[in-house]
MIDOSE-1310 file (N, C-alpha, C; in nm, 2 decimals, decimal comma, always signed):
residues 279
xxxx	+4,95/-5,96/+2,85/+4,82/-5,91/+2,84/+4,82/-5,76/+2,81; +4,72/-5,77/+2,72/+4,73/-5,61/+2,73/+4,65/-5,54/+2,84; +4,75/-5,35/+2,86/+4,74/-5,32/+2,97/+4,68/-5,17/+2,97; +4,61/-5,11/+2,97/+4,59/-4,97/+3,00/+4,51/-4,89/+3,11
xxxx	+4,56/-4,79/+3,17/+4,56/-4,78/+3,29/+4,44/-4,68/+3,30; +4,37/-4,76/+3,35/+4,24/-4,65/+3,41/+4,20/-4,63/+3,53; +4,36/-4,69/+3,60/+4,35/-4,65/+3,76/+4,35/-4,49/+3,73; +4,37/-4,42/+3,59/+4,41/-4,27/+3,64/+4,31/-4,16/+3,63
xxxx	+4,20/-4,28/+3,57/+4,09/-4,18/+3,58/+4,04/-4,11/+3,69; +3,98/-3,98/+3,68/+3,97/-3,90/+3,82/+3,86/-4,00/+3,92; +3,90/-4,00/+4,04/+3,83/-3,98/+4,14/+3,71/-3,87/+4,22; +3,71/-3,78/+4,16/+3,59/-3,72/+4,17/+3,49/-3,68/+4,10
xxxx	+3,35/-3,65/+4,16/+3,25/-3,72/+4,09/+3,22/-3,57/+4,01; +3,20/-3,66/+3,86/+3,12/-3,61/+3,74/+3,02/-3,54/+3,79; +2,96/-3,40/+3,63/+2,80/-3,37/+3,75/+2,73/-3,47/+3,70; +2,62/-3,47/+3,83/+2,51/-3,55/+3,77/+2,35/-3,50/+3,73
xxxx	+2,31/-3,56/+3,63/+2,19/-3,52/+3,53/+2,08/-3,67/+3,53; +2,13/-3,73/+3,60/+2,05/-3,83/+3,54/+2,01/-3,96/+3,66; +1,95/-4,02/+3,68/+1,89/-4,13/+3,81/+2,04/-4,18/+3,88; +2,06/-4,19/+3,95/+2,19/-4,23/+4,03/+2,25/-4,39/+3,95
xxxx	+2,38/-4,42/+3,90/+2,45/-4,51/+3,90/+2,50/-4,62/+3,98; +2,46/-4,73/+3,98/+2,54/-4,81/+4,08/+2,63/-4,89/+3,98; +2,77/-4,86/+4,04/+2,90/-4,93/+4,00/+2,90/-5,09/+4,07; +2,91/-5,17/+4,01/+2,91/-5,33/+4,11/+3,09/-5,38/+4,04
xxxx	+3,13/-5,46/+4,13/+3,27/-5,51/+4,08/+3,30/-5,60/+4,17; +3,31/-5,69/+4,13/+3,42/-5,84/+4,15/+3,54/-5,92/+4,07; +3,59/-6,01/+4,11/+3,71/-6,06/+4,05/+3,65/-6,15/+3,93; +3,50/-6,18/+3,91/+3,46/-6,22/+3,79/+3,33/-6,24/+3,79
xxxx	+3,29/-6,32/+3,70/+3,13/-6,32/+3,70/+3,02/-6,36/+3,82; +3,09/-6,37/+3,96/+3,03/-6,42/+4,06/+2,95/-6,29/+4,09; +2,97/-6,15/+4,08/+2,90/-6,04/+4,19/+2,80/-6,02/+4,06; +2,78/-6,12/+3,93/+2,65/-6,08/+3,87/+2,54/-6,15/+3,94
xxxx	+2,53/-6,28/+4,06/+2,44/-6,30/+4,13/+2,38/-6,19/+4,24; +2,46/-6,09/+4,26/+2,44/-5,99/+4,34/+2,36/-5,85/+4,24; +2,46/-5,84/+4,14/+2,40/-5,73/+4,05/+2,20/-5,82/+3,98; +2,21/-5,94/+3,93/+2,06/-5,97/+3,95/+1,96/-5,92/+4,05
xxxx	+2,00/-5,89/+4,15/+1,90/-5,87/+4,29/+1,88/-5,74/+4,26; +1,99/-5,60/+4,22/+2,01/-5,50/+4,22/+1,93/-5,49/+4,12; +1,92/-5,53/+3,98/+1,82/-5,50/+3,85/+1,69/-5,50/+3,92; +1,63/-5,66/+3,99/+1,53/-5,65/+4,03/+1,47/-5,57/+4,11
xxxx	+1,55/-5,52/+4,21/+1,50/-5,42/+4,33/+1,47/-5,32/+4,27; +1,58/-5,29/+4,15/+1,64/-5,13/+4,13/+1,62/-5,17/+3,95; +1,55/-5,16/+3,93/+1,52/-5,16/+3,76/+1,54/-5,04/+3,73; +1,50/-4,92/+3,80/+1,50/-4,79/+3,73/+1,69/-4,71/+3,66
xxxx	+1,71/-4,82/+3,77/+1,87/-4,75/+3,75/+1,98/-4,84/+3,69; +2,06/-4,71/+3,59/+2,16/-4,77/+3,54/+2,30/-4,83/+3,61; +2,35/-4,94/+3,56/+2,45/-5,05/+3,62/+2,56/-5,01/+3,54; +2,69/-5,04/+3,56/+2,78/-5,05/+3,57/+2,86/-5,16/+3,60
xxxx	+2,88/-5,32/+3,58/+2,98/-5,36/+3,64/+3,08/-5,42/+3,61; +3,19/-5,43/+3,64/+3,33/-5,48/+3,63/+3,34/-5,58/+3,70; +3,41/-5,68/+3,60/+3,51/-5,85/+3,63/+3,59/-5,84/+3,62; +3,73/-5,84/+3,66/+3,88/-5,82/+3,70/+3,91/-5,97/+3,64
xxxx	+3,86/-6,02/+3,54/+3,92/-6,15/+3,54/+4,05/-6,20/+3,49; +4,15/-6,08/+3,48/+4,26/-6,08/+3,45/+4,32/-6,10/+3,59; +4,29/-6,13/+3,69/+4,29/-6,13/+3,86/+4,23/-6,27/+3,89; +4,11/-6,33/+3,80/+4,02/-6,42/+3,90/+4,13/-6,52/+3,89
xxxx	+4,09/-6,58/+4,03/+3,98/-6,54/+4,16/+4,08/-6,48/+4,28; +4,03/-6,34/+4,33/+4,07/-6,30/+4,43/+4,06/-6,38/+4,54; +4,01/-6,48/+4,61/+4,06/-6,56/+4,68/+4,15/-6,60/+4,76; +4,28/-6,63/+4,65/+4,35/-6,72/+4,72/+4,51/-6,60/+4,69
xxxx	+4,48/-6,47/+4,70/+4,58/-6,38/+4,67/+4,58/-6,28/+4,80; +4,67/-6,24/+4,84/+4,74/-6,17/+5,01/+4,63/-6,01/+4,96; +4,61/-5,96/+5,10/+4,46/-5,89/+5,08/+4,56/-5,71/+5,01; +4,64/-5,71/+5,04/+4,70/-5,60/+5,00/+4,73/-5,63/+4,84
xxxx	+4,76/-5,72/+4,79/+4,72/-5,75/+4,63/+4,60/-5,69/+4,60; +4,46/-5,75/+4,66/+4,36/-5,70/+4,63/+4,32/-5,58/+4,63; +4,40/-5,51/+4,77/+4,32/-5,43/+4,76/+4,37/-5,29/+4,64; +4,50/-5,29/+4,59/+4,54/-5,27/+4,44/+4,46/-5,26/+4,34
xxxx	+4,45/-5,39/+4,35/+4,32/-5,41/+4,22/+4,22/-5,33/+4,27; +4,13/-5,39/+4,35/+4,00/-5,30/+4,36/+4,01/-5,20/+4,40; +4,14/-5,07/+4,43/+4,16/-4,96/+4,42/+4,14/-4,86/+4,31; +4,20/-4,96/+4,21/+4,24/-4,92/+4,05/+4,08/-4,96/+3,98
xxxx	+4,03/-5,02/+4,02/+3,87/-5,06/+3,96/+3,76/-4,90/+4,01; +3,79/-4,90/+4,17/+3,69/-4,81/+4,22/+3,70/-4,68/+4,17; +3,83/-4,65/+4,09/+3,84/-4,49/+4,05/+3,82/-4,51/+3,93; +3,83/-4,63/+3,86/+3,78/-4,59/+3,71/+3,60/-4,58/+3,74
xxxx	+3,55/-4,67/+3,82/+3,40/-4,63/+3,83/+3,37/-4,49/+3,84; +3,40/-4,42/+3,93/+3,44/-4,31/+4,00/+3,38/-4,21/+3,91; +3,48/-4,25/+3,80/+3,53/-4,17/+3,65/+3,43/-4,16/+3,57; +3,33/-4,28/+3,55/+3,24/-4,32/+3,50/+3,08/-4,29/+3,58
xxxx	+3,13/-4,23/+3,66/+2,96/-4,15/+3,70/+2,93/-4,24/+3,80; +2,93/-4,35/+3,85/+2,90/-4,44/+3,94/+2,90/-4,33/+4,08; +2,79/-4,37/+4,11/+2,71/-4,28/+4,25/+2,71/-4,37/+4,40; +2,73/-4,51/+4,38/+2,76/-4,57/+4,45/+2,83/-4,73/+4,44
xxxx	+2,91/-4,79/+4,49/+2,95/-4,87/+4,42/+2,97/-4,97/+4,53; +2,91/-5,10/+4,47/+2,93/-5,24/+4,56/+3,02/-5,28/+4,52; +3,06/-5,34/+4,62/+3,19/-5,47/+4,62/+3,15/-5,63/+4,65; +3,11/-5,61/+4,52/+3,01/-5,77/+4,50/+3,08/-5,87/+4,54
xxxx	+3,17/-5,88/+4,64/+3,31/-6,01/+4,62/+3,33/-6,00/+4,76; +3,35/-6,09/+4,85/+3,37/-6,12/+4,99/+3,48/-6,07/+5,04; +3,60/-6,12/+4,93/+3,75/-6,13/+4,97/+3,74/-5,97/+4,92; +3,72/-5,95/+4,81/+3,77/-5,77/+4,81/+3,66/-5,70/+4,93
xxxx	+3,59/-5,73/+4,96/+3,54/-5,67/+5,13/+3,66/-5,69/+5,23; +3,64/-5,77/+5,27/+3,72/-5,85/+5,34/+3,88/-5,73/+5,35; +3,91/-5,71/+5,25/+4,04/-5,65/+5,20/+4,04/-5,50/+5,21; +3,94/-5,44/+5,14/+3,94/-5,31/+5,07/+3,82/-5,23/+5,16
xxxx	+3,68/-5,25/+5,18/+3,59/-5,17/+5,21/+3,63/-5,09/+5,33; +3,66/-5,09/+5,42/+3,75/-5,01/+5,52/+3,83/-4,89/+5,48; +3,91/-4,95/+5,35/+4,02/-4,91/+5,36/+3,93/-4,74/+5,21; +3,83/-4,82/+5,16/+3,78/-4,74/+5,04/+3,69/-4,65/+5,13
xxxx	+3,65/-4,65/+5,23/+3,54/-4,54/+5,26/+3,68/-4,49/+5,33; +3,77/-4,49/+5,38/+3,80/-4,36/+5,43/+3,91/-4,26/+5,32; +3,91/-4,32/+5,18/+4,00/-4,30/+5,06/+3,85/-4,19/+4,98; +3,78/-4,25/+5,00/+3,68/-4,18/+4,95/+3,56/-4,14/+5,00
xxxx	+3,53/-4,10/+5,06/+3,44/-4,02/+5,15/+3,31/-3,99/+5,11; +3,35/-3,92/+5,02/+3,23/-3,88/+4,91/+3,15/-3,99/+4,86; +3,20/-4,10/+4,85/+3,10/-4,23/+4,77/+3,05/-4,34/+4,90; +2,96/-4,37/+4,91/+2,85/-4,47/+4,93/+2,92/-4,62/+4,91
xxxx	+2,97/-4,66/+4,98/+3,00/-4,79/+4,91/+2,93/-4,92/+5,04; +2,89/-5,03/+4,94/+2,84/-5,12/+5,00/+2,95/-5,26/+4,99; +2,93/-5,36/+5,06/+3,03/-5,43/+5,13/+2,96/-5,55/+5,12; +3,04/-5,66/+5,11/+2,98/-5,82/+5,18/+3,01/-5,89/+5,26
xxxx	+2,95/-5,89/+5,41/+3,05/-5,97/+5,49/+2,91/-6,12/+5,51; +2,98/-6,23/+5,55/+2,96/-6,37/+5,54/+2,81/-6,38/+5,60; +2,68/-6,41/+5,54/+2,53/-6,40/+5,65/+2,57/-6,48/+5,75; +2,66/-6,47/+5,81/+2,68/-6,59/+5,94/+2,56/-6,54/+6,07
xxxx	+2,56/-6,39/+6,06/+2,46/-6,38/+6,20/+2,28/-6,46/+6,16; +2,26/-6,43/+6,03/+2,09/-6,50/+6,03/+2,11/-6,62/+6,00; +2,20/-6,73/+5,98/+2,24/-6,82/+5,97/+2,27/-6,90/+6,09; +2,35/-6,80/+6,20/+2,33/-6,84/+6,38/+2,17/-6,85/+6,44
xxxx	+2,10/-6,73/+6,39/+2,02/-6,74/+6,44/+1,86/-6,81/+6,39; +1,90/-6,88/+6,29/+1,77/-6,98/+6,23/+1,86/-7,14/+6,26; +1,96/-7,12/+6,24/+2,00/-7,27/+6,29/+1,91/-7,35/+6,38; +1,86/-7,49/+6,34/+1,78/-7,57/+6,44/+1,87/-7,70/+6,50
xxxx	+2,01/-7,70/+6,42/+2,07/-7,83/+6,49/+2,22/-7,73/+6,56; +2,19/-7,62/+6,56/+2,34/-7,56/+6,60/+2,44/-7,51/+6,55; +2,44/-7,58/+6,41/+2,62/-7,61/+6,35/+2,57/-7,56/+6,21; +2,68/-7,40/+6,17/+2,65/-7,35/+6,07/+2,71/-7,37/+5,98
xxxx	+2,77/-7,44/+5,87/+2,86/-7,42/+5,73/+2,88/-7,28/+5,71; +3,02/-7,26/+5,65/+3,03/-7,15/+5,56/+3,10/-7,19/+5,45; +3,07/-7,21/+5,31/+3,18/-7,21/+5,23/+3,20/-7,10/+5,18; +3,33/-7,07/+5,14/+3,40/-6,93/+5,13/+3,55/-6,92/+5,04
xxxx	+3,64/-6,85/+5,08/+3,71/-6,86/+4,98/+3,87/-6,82/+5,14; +3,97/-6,82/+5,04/+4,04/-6,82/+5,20/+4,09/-6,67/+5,22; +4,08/-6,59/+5,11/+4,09/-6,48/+5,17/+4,03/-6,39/+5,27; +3,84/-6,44/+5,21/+3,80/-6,38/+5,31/+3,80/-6,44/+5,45
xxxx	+3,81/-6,60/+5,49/+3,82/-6,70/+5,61/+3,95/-6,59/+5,68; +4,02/-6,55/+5,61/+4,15/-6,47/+5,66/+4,13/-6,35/+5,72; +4,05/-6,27/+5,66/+4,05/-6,18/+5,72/+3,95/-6,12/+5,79; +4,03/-5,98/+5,91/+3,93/-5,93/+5,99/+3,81/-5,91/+5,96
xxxx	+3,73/-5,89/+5,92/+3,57/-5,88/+5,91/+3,51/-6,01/+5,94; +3,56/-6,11/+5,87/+3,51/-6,30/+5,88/+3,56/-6,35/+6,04; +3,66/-6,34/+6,09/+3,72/-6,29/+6,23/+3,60/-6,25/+6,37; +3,62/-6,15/+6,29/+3,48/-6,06/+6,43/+3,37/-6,10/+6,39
xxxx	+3,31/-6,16/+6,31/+3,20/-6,22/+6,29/+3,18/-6,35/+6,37; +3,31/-6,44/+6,35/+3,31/-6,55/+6,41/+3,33/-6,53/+6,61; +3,39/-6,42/+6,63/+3,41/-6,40/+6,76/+3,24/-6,37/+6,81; +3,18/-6,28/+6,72/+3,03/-6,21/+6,78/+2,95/-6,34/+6,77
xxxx	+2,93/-6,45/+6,68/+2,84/-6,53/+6,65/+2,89/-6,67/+6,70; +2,96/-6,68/+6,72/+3,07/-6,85/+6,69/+3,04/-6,87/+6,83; +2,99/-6,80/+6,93/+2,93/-6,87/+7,08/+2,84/-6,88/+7,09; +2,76/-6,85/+6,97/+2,62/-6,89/+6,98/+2,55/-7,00/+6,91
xxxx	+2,68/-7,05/+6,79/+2,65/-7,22/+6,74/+2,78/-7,23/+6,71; +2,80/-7,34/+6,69/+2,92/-7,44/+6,59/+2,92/-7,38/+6,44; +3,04/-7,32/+6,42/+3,05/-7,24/+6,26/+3,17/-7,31/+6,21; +3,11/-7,40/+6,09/+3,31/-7,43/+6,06/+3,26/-7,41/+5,92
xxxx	+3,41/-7,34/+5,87/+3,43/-7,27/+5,75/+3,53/-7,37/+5,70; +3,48/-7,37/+5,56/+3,52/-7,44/+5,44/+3,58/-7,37/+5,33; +3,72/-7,37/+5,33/+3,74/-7,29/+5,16/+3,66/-7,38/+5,04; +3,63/-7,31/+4,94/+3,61/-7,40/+4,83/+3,67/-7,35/+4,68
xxxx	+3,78/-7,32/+4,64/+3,82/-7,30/+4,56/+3,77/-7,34/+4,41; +3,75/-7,44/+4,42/+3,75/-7,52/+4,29/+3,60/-7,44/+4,22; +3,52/-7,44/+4,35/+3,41/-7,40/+4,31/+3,36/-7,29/+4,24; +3,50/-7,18/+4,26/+3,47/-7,02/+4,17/+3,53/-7,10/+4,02
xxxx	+3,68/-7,17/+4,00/+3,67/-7,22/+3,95/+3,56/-7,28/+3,82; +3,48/-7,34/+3,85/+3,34/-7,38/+3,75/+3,26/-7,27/+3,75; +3,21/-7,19/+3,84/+3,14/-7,04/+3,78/+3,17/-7,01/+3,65; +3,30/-6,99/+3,73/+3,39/-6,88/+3,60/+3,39/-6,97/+3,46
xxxx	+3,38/-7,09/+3,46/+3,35/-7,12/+3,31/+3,22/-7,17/+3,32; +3,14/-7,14/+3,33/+2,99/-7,12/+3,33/+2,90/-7,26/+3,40; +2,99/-7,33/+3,48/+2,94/-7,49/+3,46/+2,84/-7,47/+3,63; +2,77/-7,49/+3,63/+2,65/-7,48/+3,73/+2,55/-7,56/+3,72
xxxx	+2,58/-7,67/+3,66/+2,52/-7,84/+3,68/+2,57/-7,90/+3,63; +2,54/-8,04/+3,61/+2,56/-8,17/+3,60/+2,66/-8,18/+3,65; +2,74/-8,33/+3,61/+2,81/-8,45/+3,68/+2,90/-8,34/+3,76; +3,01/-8,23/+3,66/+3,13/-8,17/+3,74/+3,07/-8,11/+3,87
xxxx	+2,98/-8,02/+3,87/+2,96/-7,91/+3,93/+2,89/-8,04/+4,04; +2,80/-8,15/+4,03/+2,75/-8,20/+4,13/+2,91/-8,27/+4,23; +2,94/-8,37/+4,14/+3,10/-8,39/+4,21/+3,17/-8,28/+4,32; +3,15/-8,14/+4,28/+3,26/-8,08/+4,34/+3,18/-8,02/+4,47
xxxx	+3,05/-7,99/+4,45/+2,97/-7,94/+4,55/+3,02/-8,05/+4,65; +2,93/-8,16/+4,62/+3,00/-8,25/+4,70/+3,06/-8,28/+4,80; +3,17/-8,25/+4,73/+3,32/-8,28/+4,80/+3,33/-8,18/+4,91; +3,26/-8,02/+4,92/+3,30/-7,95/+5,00/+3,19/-7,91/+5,11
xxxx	+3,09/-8,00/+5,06/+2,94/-8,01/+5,14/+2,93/-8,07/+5,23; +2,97/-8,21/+5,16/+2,94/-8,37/+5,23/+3,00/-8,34/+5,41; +3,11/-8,24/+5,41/+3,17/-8,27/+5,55/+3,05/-8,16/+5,62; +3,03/-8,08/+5,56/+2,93/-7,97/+5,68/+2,81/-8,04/+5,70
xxxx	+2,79/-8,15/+5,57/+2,65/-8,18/+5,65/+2,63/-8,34/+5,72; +2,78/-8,40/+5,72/+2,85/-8,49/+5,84/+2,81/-8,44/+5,93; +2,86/-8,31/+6,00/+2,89/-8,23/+6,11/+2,73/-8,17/+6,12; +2,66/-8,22/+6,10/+2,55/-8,18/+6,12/+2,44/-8,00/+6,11
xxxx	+2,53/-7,92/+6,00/+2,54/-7,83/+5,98/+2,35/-7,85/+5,88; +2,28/-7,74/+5,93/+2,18/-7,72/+5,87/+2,16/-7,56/+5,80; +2,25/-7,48/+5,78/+2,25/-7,36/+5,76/+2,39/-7,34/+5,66; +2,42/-7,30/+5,54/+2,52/-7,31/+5,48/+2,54/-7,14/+5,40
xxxx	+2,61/-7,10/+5,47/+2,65/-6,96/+5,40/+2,75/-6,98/+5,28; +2,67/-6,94/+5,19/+2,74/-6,88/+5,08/+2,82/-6,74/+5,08; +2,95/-6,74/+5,12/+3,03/-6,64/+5,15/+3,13/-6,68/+5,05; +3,08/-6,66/+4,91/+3,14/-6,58/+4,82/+2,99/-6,59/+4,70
xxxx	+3,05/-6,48/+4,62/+2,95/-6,42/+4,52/+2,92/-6,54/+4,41; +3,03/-6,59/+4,39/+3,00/-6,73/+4,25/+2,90/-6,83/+4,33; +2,93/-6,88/+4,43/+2,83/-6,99/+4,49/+2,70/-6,99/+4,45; +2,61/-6,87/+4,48/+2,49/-6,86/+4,45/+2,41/-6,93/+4,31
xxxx	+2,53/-6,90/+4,27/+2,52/-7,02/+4,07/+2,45/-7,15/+4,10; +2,52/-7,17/+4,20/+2,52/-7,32/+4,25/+2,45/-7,38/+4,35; +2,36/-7,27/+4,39/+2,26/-7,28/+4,49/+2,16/-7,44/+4,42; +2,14/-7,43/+4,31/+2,05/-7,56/+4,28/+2,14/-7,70/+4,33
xxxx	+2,23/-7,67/+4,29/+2,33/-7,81/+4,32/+2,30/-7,84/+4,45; +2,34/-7,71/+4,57/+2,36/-7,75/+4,71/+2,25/-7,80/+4,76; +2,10/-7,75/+4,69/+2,00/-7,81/+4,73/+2,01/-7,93/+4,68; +2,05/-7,97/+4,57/+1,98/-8,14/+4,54/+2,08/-8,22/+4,63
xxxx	+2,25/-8,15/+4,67/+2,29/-8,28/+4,76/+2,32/-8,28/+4,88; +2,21/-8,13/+4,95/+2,18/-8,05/+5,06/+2,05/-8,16/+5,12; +1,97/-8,18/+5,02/+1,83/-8,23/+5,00/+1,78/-8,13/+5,12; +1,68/-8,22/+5,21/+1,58/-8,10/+5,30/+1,70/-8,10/+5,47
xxxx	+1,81/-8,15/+5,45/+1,89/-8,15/+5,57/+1,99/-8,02/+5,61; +1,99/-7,92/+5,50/+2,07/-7,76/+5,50/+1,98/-7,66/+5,39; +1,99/-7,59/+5,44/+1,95/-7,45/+5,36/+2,10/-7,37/+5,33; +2,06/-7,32/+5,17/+2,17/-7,22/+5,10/+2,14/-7,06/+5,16
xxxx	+2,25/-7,02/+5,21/+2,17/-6,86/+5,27/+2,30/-6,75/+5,18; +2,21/-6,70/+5,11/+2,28/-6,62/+5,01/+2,20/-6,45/+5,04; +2,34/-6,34/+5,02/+2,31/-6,20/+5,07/+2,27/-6,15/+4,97; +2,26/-6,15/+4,85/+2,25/-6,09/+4,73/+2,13/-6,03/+4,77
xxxx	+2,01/-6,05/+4,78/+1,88/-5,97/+4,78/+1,94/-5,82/+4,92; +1,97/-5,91/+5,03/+2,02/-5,81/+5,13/+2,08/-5,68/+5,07; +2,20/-5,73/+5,03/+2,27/-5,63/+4,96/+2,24/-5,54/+4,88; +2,10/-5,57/+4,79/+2,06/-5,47/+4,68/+1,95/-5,39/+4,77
xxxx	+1,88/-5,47/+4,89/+1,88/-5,33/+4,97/+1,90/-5,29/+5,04; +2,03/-5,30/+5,07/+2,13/-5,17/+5,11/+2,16/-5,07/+5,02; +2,16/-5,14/+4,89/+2,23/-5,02/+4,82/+2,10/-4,93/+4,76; +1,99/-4,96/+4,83/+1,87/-4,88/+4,76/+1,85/-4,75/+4,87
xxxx	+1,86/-4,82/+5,01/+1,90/-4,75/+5,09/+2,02/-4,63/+5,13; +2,10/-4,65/+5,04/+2,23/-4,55/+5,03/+2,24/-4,50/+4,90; +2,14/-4,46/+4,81/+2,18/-4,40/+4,71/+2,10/-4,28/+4,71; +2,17/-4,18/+4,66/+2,12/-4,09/+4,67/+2,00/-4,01/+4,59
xxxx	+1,91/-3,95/+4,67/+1,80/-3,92/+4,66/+1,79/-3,78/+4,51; +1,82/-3,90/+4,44/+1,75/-3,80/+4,27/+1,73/-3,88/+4,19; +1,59/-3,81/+4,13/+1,51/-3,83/+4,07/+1,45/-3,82/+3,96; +1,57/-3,76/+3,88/+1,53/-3,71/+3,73/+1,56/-3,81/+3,63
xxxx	+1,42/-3,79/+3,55/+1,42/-3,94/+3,44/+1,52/-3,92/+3,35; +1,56/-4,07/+3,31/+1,64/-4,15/+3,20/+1,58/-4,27/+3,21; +1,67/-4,32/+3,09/+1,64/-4,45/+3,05/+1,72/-4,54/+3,12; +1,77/-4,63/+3,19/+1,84/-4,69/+3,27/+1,96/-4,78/+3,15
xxxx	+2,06/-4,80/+3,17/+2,13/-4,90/+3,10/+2,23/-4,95/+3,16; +2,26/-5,04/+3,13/+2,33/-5,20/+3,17/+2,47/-5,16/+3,11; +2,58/-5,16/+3,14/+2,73/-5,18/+3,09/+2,80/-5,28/+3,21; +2,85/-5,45/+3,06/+2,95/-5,53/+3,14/+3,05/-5,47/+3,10
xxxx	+3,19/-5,46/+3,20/+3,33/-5,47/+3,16/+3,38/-5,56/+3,19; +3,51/-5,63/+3,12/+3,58/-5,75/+3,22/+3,77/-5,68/+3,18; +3,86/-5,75/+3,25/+3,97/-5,69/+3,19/+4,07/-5,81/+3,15; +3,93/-5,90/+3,07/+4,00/-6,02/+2,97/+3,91/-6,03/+2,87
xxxx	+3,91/-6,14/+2,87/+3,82/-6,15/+2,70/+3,68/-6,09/+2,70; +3,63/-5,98/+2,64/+3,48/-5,98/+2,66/+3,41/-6,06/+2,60; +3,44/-6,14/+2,48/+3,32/-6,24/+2,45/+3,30/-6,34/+2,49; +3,44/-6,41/+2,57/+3,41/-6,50/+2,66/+3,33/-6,45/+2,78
xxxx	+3,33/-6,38/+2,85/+3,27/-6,29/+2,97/+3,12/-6,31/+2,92; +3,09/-6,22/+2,81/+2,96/-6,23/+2,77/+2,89/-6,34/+2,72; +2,98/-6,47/+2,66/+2,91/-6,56/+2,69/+2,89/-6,62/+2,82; +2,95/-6,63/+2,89/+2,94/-6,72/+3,04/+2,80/-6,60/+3,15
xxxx	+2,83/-6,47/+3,13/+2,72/-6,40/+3,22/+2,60/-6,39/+3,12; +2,58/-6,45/+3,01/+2,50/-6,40/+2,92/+2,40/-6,56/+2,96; +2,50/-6,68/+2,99/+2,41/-6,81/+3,04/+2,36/-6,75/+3,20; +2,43/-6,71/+3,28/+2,39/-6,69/+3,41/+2,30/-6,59/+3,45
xxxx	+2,28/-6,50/+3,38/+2,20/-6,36/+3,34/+2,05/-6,41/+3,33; +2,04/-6,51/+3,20/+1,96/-6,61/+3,14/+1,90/-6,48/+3,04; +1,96/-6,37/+2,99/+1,96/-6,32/+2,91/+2,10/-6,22/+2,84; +2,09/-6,16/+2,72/+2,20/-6,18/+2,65/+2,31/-6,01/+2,70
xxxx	+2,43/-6,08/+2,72/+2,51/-5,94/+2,77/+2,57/-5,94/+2,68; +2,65/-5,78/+2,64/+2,72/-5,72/+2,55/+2,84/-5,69/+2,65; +2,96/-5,74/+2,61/+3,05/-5,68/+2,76/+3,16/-5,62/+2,65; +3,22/-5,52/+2,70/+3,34/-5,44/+2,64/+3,50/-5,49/+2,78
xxxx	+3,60/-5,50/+2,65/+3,72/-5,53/+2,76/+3,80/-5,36/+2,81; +3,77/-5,38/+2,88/+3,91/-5,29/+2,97/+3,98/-5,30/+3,07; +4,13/-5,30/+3,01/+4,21/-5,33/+3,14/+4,26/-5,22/+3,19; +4,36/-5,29/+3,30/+4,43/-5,16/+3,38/+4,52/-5,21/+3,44
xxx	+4,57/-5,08/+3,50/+4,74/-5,12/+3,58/+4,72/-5,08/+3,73; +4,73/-5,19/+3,82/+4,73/-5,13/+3,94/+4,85/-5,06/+3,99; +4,80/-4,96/+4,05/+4,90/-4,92/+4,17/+4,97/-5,00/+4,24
């Protein structure tokens, strides 16, 4: 694959002239269900985001891998004017956000950890689903979540691999996507689970599916709206007009990328490829 290194762009911040930037980045087209919420809340301001899909899916890879990658991602944003930057991706939370606010001080960064607490606390049968991915089930954040919450209902966590899997090639209905929801649903809602966290960013695609084989016996609880205001809440207070604009990157194919976010979008993306070399 080809490789060029934009871990080496600088790390500190450009001046700024213009409405604040929010950088968004995940291991692929899943943190565009998150960057959606951010357009909506935050129309005025320009986006920035990156798919690592020379990486997807961060998932099922040791968190010090990741957090490489989304080291080498956060300084090319950095580089690029980004004024604050989400970590649209569970597992790269899970991995890196800790480790990036105290690397960088100076930036605002926002984080995903699993909606398990409003998900404890609307539960009407007790028992919460999470499907998730196993990096983040692995790590500390998902952990002290389940220690703070997990005595207050029944929380069982499900990897679902397969399921970033179909995101990533755009498939978010019919027969496959219904089959596989399925397969990783049917046990939470055995177990009597009426609350089902989507803890990871691709699921939300698939939020229609979990409803049709959820029917009225679980609810999908997705953070994306949460998260875009957070990040409305942490950016910083300037105010001088521009025009706002949209840039995808991915650091594989951009026409494939731009086709698949361009159906999920439900309008049309222009993505540029850039890759890089981690640290």
């Amino acid at each position: 694959m080809k490789r060029c290194a934009v871990c080496s762009a600088p790390s500190s911040r450009p001046p700024r002239t213009a409405m604040p930037k929010i950088g968004v980045l995940d291991s692929g087209v899943g943190g565009l269900s998150v960057l959606r919420e951010i357009h909506r809340i935050l129309p005025q301001h320009s986006t920035i985001y990156y798919a690592d899909q020379a990486h997807v899916p961060y998932g099922t890879r040791p968190h010090v891998e990741i957090d490489s990658f989304v080291d080498s991602i956060t300084r090319f944003l950095i580089g690029q004017g980004a004024d604050v930057i989400v970590l649209a991706c569970h597992a790269a939370s899970a991995a890196s956000l800790r480790l990036l606010r105290e690397r960088y001080p100076h930036v605002p960064f926002v984080g995903l950890e699993p909606a398990i607490k409003p998900a404890v606390l609307n539960t009407q049968s007790g028992v919460v689903g999470v499907l998730t991915t196993q990096a983040t089930a692995d790590g500390a954040l998902y952990q002290r979540l389940l220690h703070r919450y997990g005595r207050m209902a029944r929380v069982i966590t499900r990897p679902a691999p397969e399921l970033v899997t179909l995101v990533e090639a755009g498939t978010i209905a019919g027969s496959a996507a219904h089959s596989a929801v399925s397969q990783y649903l049917e046990p939470l809602l055995q177990a009597g689970a009426d609350q089902i966290v989507l803890a990871c960013t691709h699921f939300p695609f698939l939020a229609d599916v979990i409803r049709d084989v959820a029917g009225s016996t679980a609810l999908p609880v997705d953070p994306g709206a949460a998260v875009a205001r957070q990040v409305r809440r942490v950016l910083p207070d300037r105010r001088d007009a521009g025009r706002p604009s949209q840039r995808y990157l991915t650091s594989a194919d951009a026409g494939d990328f731009a086709r698949i976010a361009s159906g999920l979008m439900g309008a049309e993306v222009i993505a540029e490829t850039v890759c890089y070399r981690a640290d």
